[in-house]
C-alpha positions as CSV (number, residue, x, y, z in Angstrom):
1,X,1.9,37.4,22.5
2,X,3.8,35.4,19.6
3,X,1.7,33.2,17.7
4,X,1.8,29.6,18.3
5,X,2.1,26.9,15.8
6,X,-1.4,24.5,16.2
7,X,0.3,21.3,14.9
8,X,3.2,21.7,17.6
9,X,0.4,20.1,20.1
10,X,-0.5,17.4,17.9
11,X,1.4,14.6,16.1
12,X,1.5,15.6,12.7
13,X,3.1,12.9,10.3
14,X,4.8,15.2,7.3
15,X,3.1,15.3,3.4
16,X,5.5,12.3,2.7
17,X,3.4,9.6,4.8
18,X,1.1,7.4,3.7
19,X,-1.1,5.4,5.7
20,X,-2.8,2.0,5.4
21,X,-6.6,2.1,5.7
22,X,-6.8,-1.2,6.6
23,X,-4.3,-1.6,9.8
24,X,-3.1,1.6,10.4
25,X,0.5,1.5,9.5
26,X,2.0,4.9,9.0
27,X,5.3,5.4,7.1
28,X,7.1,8.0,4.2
29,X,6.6,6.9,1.2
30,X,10.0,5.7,1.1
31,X,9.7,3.8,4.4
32,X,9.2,-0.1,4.8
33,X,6.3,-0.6,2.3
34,X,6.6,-3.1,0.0
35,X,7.1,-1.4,-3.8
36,X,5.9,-3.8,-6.6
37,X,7.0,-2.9,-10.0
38,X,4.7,-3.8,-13.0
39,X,4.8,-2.6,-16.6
40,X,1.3,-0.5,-15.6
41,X,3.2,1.3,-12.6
42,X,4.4,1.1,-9.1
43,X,2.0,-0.5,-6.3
44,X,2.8,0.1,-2.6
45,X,1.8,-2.9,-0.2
46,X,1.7,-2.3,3.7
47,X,4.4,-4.2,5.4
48,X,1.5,-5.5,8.2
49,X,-1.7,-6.1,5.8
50,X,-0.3,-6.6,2.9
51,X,-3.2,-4.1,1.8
52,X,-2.4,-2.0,-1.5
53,X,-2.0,1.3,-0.5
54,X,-1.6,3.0,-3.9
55,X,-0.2,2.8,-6.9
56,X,1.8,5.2,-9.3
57,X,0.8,4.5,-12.8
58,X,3.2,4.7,-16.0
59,X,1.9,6.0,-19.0
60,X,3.0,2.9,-20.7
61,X,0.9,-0.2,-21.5
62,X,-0.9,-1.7,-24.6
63,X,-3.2,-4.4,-24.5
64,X,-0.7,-7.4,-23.6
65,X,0.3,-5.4,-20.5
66,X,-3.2,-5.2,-19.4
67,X,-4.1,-8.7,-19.6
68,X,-0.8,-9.2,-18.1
69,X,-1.4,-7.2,-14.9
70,X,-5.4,-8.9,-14.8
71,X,-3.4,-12.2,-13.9
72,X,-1.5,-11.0,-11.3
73,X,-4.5,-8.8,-9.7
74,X,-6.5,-12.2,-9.2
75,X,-2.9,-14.0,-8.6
76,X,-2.6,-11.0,-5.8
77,X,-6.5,-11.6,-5.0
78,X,-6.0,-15.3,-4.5
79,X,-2.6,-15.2,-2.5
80,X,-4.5,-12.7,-0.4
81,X,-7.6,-14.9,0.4
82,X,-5.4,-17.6,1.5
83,X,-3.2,-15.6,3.7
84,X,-6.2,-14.2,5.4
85,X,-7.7,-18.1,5.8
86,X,-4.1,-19.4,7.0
87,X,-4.1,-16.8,9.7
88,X,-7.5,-17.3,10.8
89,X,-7.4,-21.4,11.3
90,X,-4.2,-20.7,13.0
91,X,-4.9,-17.9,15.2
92,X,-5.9,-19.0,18.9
């Protein structure tokens, strides 16, 4: 009897995918996540959530750069908080 390949029977996404804890949303890593670029790295958004899925740091940064990226983390914190307010008043 041949051996038989285990994944074949289940939906395996390949190494590439990431996946947003938050929602759910699968994709490669290339897919339809939103890539932001900032002097400390790369941050991948999910295109439903707008969760931050991960982010690829550069090596580098000084201390301008890090203040820098503290305002738009609580720019990114506050945009967030009003999205999530906006969809609630206006969901039915």
């Amino acid at each position: 009897m041949p051996p038989t390949d285990t994944r074949a029977g289940r939906d395996v996404p390949p190494k590439a995918t990431l996946f947003c804890p938050d929602c759910g949303h699968r994709s490669r890593y290339d897919g339809d996540w939103v890539v932001v670029e900032r002097r400390n790295g790369t941050h991948y958004r999910c295109p439903d959530c707008h969760e931050q899925i991960t982010t690829r740091t550069s090596r580098a940064g000084g201390p301008s750069s890090r203040l820098l990226d503290s305002y738009w983390q609580a720019w990114d914190h506050g945009i967030r908080a009003w999205h999530g307010l906006l969809q609630r008043l206006l969901s039915p």
